[in-house]
N, CA, C and O atoms as a Tripos MOL2 file, in Angstrom:
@<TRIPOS>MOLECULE
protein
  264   263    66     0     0
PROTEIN
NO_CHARGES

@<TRIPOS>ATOM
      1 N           0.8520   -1.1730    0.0000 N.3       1 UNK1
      2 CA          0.0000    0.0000    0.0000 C.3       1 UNK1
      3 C           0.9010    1.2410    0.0000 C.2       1 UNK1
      4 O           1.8610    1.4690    0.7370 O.2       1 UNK1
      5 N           0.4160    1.9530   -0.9310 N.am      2 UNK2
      6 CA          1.5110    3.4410   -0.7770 C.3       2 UNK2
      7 C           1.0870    4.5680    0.6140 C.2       2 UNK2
      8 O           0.1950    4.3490    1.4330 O.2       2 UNK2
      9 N           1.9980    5.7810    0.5850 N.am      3 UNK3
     10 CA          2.3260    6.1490    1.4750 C.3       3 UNK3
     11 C           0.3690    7.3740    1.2900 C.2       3 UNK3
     12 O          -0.1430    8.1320    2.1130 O.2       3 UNK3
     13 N          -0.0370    7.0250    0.0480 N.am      4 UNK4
     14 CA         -0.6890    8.1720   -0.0510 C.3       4 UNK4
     15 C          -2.0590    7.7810    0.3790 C.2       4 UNK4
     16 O          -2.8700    8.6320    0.7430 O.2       4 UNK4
     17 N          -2.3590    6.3850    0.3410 N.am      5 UNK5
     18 CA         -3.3820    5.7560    1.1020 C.3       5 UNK5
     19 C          -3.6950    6.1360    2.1160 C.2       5 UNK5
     20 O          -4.8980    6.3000    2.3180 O.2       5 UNK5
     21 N          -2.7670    6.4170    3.1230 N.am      6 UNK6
     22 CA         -2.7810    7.1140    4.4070 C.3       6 UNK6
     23 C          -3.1530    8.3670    4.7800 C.2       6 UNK6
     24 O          -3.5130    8.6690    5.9180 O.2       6 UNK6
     25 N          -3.0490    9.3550    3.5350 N.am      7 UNK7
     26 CA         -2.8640   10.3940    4.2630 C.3       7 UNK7
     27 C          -3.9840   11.1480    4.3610 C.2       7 UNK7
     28 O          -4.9820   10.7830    3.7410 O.2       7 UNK7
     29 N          -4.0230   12.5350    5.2930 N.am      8 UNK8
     30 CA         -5.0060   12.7520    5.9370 C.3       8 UNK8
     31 C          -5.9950   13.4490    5.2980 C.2       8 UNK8
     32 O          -5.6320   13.3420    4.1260 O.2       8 UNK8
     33 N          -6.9360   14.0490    5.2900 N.am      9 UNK9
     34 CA         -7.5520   15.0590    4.5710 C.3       9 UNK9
     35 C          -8.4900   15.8430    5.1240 C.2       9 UNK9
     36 O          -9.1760   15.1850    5.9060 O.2       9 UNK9
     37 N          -8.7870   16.8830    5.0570 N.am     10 UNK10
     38 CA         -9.7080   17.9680    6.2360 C.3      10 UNK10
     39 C         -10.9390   18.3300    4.7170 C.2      10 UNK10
     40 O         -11.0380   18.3920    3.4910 O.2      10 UNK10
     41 N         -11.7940   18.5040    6.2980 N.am     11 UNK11
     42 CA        -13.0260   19.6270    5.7190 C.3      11 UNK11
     43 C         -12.7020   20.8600    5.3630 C.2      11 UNK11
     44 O         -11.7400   21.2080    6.0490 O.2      11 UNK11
     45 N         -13.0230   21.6780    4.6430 N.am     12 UNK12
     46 CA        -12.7280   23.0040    4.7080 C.3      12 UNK12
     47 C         -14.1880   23.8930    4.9390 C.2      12 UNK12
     48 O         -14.2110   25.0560    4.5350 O.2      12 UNK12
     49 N         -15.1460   23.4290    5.4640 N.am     13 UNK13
     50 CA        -16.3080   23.7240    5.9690 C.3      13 UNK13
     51 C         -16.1700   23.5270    7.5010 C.2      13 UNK13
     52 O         -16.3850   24.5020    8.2210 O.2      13 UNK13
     53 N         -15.7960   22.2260    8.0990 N.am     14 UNK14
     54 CA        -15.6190   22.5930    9.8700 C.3      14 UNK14
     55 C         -14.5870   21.7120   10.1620 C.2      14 UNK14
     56 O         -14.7010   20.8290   11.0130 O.2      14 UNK14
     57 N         -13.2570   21.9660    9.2850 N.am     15 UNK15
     58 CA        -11.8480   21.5320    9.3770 C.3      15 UNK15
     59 C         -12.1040   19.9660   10.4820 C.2      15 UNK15
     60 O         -11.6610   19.7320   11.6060 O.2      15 UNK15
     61 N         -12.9200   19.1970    9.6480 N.am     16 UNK16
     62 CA        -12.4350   17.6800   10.3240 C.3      16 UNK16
     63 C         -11.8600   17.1220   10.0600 C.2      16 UNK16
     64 O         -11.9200   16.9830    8.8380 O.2      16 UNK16
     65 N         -10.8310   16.3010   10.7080 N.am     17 UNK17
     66 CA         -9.8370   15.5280    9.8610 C.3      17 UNK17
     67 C         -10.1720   14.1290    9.8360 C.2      17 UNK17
     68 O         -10.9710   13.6400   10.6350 O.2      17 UNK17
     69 N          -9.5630   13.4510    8.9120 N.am     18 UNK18
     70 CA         -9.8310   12.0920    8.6090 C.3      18 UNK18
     71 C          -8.8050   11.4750    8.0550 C.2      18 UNK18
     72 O          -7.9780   12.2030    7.5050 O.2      18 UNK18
     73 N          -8.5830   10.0560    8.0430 N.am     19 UNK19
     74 CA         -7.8000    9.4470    7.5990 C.3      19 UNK19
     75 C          -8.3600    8.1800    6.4800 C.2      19 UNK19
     76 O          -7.8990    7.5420    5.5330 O.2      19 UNK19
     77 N          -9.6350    8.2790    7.2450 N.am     20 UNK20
     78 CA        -10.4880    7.1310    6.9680 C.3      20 UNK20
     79 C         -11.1430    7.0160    5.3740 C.2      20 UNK20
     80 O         -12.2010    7.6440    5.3980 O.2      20 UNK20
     81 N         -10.9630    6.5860    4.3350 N.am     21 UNK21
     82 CA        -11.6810    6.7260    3.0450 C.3      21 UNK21
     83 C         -11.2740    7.7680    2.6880 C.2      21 UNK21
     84 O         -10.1860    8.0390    3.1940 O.2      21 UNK21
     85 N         -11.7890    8.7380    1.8110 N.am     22 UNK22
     86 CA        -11.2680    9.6760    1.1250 C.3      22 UNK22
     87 C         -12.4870   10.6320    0.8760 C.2      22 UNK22
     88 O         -13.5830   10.2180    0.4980 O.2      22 UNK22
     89 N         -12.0420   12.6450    1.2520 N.am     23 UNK23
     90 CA        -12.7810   13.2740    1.7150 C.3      23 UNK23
     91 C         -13.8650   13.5300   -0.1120 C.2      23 UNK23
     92 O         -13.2800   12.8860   -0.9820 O.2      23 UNK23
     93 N         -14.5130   13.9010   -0.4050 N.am     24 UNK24
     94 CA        -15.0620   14.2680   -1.5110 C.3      24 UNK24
     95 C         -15.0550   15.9140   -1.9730 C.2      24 UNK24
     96 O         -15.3220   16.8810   -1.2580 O.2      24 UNK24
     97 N         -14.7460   15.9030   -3.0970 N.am     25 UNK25
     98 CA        -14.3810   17.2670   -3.9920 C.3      25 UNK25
     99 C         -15.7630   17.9430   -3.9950 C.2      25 UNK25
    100 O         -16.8300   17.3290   -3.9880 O.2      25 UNK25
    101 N         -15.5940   19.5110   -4.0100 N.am     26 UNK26
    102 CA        -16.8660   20.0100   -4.2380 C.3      26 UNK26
    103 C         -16.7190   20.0670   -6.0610 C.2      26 UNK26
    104 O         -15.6660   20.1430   -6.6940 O.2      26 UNK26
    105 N         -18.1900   19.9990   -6.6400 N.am     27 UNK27
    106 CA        -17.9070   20.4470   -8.2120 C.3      27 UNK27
    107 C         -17.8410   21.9260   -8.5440 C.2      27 UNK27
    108 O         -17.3950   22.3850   -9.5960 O.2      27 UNK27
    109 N         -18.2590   22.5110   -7.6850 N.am     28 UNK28
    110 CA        -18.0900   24.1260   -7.5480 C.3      28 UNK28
    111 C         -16.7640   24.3180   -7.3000 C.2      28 UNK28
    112 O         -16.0110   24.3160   -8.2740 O.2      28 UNK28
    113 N         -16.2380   24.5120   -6.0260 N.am     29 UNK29
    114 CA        -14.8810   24.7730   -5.6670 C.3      29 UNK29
    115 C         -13.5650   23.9960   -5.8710 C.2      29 UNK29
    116 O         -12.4580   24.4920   -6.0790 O.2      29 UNK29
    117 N         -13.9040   22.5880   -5.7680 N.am     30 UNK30
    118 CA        -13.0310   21.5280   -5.6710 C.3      30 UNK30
    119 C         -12.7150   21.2500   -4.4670 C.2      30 UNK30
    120 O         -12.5810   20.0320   -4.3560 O.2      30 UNK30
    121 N         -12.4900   21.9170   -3.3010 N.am     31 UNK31
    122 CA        -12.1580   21.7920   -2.1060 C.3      31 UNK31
    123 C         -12.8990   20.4530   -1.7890 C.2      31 UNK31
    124 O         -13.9660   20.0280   -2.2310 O.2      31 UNK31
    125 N         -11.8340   19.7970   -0.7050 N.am     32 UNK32
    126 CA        -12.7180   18.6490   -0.0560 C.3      32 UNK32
    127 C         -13.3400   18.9350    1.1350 C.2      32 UNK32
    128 O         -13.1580   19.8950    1.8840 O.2      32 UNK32
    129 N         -14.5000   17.4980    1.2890 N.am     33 UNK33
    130 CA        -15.3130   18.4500    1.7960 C.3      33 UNK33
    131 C         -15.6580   16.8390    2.7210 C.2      33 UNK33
    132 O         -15.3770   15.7510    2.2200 O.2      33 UNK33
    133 N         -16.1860   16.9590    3.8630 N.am     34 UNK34
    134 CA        -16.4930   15.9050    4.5440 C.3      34 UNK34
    135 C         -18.1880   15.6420    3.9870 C.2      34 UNK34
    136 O         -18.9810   16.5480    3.7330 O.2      34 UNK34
    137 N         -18.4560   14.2000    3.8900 N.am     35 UNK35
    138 CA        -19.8700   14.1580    3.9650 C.3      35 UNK35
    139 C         -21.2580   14.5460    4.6060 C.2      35 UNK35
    140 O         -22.2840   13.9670    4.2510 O.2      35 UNK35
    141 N         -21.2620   15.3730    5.4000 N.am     36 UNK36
    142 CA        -22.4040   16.0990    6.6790 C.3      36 UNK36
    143 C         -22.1400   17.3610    6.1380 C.2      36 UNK36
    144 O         -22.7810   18.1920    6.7810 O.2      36 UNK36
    145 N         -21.0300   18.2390    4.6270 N.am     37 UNK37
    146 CA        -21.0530   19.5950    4.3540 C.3      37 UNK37
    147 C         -21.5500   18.9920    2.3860 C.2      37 UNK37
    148 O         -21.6070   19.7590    1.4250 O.2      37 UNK37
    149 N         -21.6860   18.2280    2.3700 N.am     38 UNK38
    150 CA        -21.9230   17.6980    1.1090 C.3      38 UNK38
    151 C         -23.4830   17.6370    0.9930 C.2      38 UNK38
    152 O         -24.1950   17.3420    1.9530 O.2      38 UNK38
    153 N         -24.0210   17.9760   -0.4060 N.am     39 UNK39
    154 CA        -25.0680   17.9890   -0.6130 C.3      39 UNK39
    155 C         -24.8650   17.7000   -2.7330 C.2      39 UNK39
    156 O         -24.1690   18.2760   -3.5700 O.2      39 UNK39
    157 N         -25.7230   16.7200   -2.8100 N.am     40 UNK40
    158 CA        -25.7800   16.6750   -4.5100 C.3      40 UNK40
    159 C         -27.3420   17.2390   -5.3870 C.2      40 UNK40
    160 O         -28.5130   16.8800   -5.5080 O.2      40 UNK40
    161 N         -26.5210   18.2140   -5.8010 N.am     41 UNK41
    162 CA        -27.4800   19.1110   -6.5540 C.3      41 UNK41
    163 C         -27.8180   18.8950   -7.8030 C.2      41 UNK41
    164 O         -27.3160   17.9100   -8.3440 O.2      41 UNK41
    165 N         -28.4420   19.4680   -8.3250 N.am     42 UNK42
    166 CA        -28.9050   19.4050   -9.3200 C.3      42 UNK42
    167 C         -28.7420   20.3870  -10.6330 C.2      42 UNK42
    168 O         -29.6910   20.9120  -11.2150 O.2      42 UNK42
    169 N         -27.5290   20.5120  -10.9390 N.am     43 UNK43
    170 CA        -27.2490   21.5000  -11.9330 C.3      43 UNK43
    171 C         -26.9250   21.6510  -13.3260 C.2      43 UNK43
    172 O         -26.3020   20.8960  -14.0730 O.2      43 UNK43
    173 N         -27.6010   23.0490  -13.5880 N.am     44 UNK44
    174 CA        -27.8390   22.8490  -15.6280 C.3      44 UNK44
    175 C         -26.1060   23.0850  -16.2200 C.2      44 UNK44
    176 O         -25.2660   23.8960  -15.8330 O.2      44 UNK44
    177 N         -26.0100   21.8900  -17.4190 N.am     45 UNK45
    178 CA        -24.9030   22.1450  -18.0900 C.3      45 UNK45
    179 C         -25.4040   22.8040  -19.2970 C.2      45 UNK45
    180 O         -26.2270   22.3710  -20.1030 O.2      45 UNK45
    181 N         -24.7460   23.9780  -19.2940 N.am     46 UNK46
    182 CA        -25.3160   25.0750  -21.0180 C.3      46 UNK46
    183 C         -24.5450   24.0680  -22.0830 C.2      46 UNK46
    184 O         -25.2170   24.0450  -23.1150 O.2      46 UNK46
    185 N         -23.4770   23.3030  -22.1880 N.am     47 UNK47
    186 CA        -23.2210   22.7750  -23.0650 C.3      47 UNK47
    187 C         -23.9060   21.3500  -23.8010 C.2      47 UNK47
    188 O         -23.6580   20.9320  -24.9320 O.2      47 UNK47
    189 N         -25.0210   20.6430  -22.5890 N.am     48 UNK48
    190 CA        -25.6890   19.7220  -23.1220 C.3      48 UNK48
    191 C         -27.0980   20.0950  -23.2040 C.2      48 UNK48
    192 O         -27.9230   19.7810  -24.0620 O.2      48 UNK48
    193 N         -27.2410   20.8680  -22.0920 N.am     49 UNK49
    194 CA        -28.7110   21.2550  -21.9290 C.3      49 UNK49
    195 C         -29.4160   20.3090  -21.3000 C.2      49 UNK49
    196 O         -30.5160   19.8030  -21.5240 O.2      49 UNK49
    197 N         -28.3240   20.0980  -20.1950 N.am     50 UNK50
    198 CA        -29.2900   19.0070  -19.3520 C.3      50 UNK50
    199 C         -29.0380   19.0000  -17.7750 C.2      50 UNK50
    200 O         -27.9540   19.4610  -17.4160 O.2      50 UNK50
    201 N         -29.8960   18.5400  -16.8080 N.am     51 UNK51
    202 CA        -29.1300   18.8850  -15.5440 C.3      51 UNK51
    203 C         -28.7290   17.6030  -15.1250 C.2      51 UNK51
    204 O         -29.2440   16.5210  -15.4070 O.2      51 UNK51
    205 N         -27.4480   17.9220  -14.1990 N.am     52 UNK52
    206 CA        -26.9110   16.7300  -13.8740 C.3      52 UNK52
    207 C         -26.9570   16.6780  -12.3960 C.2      52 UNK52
    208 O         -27.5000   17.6590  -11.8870 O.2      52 UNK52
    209 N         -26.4490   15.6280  -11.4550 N.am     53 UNK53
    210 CA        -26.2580   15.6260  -10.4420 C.3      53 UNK53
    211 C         -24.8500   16.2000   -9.9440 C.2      53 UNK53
    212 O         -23.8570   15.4760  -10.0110 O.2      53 UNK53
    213 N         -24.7810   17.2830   -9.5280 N.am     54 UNK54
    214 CA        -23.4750   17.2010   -8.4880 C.3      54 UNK54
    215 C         -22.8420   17.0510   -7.0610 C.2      54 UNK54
    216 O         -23.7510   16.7500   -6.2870 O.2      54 UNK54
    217 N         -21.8720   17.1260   -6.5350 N.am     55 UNK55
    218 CA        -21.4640   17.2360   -4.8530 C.3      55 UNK55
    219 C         -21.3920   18.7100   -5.0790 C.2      55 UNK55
    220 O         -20.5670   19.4050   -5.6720 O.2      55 UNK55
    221 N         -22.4870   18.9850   -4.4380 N.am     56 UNK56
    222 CA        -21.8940   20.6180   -4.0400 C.3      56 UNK56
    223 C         -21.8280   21.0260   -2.4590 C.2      56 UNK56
    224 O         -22.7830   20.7180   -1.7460 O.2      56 UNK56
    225 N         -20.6160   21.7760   -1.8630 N.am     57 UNK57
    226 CA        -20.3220   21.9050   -0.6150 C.3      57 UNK57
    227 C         -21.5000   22.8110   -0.1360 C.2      57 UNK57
    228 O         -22.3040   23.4120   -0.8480 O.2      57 UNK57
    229 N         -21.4280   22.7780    1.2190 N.am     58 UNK58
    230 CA        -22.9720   23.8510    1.9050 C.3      58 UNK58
    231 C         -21.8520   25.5140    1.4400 C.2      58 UNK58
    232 O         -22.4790   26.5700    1.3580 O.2      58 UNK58
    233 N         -20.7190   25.5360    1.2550 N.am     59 UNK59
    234 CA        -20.6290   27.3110    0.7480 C.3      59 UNK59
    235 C         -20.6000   27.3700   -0.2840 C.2      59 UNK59
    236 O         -20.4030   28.5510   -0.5730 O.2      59 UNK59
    237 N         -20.7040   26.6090   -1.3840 N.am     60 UNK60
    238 CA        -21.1540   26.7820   -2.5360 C.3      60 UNK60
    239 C         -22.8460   26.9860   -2.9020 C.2      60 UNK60
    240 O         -23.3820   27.9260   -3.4890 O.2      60 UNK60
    241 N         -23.5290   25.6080   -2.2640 N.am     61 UNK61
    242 CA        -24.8500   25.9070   -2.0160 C.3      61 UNK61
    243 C         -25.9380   26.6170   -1.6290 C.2      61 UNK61
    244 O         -27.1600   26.5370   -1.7500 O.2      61 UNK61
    245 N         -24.5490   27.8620   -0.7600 N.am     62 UNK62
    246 CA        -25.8440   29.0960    0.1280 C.3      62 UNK62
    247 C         -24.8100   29.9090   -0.0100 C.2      62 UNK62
    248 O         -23.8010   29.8430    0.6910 O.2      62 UNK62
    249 N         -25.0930   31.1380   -1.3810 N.am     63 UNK63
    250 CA        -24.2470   32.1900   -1.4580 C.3      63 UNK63
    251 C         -24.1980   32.5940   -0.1800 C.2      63 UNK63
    252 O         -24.9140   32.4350    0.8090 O.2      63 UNK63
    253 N         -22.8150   33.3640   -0.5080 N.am     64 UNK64
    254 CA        -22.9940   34.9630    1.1400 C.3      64 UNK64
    255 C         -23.0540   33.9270    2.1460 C.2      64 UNK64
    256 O         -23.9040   34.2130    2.9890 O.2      64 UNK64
    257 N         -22.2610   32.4410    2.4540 N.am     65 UNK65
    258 CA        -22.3210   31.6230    3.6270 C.3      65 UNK65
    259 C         -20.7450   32.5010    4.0000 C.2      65 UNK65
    260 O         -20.5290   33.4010    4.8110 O.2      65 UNK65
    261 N         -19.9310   31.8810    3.1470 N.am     66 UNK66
    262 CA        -18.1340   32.4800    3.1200 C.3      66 UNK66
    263 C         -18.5020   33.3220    4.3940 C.2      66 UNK66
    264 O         -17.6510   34.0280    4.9360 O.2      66 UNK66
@<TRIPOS>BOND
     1     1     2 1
     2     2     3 1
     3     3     4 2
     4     3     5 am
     5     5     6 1
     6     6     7 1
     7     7     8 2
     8     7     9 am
     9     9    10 1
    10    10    11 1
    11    11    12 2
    12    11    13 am
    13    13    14 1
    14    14    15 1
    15    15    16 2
    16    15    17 am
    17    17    18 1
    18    18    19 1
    19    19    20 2
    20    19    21 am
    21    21    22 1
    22    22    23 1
    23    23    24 2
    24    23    25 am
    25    25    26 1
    26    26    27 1
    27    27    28 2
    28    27    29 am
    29    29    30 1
    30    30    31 1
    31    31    32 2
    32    31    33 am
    33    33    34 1
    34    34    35 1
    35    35    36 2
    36    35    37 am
    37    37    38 1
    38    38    39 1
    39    39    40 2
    40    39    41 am
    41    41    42 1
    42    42    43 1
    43    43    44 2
    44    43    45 am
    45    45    46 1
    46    46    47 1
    47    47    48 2
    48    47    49 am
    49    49    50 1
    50    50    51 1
    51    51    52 2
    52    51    53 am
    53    53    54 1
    54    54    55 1
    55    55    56 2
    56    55    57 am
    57    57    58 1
    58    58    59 1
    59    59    60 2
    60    59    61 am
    61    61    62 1
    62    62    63 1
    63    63    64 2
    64    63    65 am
    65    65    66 1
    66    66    67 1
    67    67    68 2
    68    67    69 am
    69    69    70 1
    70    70    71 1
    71    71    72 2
    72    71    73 am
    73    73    74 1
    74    74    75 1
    75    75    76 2
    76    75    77 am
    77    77    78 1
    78    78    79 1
    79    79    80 2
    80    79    81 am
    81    81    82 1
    82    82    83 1
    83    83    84 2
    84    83    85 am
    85    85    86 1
    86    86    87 1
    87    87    88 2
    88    87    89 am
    89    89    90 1
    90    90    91 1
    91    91    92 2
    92    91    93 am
    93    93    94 1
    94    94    95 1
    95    95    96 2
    96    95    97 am
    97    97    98 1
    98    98    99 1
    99    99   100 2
   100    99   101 am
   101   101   102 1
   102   102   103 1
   103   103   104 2
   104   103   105 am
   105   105   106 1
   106   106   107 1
   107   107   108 2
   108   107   109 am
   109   109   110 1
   110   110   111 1
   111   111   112 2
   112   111   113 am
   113   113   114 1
   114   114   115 1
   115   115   116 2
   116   115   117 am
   117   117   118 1
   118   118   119 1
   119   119   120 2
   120   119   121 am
   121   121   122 1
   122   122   123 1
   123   123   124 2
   124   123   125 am
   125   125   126 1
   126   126   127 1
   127   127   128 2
   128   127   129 am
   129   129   130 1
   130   130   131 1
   131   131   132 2
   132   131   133 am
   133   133   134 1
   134   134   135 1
   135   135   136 2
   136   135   137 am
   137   137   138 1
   138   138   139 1
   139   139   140 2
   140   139   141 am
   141   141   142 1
   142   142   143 1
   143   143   144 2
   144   143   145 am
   145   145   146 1
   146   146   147 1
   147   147   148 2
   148   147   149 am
   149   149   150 1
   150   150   151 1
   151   151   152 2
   152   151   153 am
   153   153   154 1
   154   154   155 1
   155   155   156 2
   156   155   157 am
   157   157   158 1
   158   158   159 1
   159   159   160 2
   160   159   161 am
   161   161   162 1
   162   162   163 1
   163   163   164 2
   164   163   165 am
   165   165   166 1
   166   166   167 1
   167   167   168 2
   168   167   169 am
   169   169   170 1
   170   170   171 1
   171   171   172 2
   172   171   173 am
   173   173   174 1
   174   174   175 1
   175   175   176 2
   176   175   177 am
   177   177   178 1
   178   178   179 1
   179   179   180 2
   180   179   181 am
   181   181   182 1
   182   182   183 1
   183   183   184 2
   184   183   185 am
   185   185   186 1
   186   186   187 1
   187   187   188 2
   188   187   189 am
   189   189   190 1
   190   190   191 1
   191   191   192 2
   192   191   193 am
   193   193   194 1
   194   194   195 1
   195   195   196 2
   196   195   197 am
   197   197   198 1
   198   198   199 1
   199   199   200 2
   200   199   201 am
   201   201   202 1
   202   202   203 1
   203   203   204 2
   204   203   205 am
   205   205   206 1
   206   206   207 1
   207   207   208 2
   208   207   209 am
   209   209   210 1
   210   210   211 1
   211   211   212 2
   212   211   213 am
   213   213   214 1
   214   214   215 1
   215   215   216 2
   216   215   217 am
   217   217   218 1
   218   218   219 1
   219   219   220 2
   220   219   221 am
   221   221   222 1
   222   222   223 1
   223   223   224 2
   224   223   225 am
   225   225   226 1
   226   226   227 1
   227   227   228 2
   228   227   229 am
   229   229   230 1
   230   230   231 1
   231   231   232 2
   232   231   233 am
   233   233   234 1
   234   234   235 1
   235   235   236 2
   236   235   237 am
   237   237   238 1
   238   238   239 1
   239   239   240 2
   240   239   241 am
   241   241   242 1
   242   242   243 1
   243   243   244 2
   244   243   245 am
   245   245   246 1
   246   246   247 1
   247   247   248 2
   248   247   249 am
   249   249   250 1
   250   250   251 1
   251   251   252 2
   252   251   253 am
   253   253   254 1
   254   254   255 1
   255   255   256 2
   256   255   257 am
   257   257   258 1
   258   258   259 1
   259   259   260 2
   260   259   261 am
   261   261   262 1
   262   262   263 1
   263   263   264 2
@<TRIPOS>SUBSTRUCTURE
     1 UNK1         2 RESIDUE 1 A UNK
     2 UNK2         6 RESIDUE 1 A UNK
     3 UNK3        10 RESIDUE 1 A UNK
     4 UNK4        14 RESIDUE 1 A UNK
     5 UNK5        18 RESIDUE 1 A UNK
     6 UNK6        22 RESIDUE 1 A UNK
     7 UNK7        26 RESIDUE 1 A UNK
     8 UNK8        30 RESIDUE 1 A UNK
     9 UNK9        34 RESIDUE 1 A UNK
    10 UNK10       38 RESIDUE 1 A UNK
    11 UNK11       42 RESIDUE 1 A UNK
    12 UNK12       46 RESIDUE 1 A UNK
    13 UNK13       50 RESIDUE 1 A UNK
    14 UNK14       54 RESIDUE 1 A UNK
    15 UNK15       58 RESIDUE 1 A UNK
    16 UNK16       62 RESIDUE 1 A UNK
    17 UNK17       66 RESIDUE 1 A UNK
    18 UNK18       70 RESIDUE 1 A UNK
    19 UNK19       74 RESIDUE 1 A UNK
    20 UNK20       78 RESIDUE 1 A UNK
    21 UNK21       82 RESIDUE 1 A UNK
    22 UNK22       86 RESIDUE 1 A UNK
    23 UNK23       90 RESIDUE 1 A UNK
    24 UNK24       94 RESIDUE 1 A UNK
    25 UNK25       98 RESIDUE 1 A UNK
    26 UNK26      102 RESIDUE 1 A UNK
    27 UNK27      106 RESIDUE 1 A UNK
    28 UNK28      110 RESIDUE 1 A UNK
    29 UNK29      114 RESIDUE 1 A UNK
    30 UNK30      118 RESIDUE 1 A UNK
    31 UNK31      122 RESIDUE 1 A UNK
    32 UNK32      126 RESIDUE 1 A UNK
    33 UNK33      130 RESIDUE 1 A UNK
    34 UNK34      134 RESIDUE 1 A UNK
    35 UNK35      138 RESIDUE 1 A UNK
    36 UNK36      142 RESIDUE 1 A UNK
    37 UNK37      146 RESIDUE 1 A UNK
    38 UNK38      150 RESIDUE 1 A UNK
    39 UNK39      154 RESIDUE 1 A UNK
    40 UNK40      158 RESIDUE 1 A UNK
    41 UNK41      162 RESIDUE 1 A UNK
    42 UNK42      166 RESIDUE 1 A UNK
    43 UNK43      170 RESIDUE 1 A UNK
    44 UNK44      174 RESIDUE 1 A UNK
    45 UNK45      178 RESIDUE 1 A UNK
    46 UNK46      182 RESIDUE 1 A UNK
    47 UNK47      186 RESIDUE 1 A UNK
    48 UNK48      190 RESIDUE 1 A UNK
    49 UNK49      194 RESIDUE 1 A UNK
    50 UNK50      198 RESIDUE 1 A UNK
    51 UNK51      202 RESIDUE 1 A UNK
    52 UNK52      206 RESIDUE 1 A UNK
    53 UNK53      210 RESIDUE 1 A UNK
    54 UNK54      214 RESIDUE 1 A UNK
    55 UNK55      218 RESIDUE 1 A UNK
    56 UNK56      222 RESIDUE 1 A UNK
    57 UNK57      226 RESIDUE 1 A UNK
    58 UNK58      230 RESIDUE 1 A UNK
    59 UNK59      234 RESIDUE 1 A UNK
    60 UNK60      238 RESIDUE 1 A UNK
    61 UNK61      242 RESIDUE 1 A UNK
    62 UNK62      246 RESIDUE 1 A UNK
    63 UNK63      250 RESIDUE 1 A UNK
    64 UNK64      254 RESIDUE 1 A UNK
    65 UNK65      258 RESIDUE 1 A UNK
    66 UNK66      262 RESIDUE 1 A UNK
């Protein structure tokens, strides 16, 4: 197992750390994000014209949170 399996990764919504599995990307920001700041939305792509599902973090999800 490599060294990167291990390593740690934080919320950047209420800085939890984990080691355990691996934290999830927002599709808005990219930042990772623990699952309890994760929410999958529902958003339009102008290039297909269709909506898709995404992970979007709770400060992406509620402008003016920042």
């Amino acid at each position: 197992m490599s060294e990167d399996a291990n390593s740690p990764w934080i919320c950047h919504v209420c800085d939890a750390r984990s080691t355990l599995g691996e934290g999830q990307a927002c599709a808005v920001c990219f930042k990772i994000t623990c699952p309890a700041h994760l929410q999958v939305r529902s958003v339009y792509n102008v290039e297909s014209r269709l909506y898709e599902l995404q992970p979007i973090c709770l400060f992406c999800a509620t402008p003016g949170l920042h």
